[in-house]
C-alpha positions in Angstrom: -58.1 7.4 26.0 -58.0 7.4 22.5 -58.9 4.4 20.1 -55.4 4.2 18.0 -53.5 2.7 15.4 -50.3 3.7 16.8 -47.0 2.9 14.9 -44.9 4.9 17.1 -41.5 2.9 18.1 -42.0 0.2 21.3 -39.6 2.6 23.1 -42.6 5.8 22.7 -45.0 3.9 23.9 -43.4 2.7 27.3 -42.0 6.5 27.6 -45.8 7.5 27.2 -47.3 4.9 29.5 -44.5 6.2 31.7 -45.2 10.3 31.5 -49.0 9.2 31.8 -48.8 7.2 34.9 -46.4 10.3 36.1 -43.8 8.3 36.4 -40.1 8.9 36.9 -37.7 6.3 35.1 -36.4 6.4 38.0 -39.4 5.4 40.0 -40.2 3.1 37.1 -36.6 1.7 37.3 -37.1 0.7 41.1 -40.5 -0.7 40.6 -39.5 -3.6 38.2 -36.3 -4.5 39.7 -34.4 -3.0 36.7 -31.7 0.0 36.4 -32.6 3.6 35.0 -30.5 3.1 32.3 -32.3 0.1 31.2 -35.4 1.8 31.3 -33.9 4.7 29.3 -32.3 1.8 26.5 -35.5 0.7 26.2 -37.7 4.3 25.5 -34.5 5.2 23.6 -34.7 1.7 21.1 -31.6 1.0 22.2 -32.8 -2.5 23.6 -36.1 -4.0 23.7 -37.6 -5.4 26.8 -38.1 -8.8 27.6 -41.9 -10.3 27.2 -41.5 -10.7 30.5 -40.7 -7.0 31.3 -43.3 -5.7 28.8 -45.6 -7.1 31.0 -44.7 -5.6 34.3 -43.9 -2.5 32.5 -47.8 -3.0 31.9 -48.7 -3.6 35.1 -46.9 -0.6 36.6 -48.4 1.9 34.4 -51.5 0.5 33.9 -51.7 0.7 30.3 -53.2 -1.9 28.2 -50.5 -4.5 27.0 -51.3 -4.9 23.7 -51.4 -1.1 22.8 -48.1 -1.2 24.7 -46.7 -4.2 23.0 -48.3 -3.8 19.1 -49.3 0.0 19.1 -53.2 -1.2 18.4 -56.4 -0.4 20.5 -56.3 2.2 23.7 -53.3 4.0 24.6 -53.3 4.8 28.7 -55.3 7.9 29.6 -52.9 10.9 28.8 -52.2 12.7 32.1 -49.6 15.3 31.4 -50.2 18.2 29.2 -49.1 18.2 25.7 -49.5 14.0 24.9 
């Protein structure tokens, strides 16, 4: 983990808590109840996830929510080579 102020865009971070958690969007898709294409509006900043969303979006990686939602403190542990 790394100790971050990270400005990426909302939609990196959930596509990094995704790839970290080794994660489909597909698989991510099914787990909270939403279709892939919503999951890929939301990595793409097409749309932005409900608070309620962000939170099981949270939950399902495992990555903290308020790196997730603001960027600031610990990303999740990078799993996949080349994050």
């Amino acid at each position: 983990m790394t100790d971050t102020d990270d400005r990426t865009p909302l939609g990196a971070r959930i596509m990094r808590a995704r790839v970290a958690a080794d994660l489909s969007q597909y698989r991510l898709a099914i787990l909270l109840d939403v279709t892939p294409t919503t999951v890929q509006g939301w990595e793409r900043g097409r749309t932005e996830p409900r608070v309620s969303d962000l939170e099981r979006i949270a939950t399902a990686t495992r990555a903290p929510l308020g790196w997730l939602a603001t960027g600031e403190g610990h990303g999740p542990a990078e799993r996949a080579a080349g994050l």
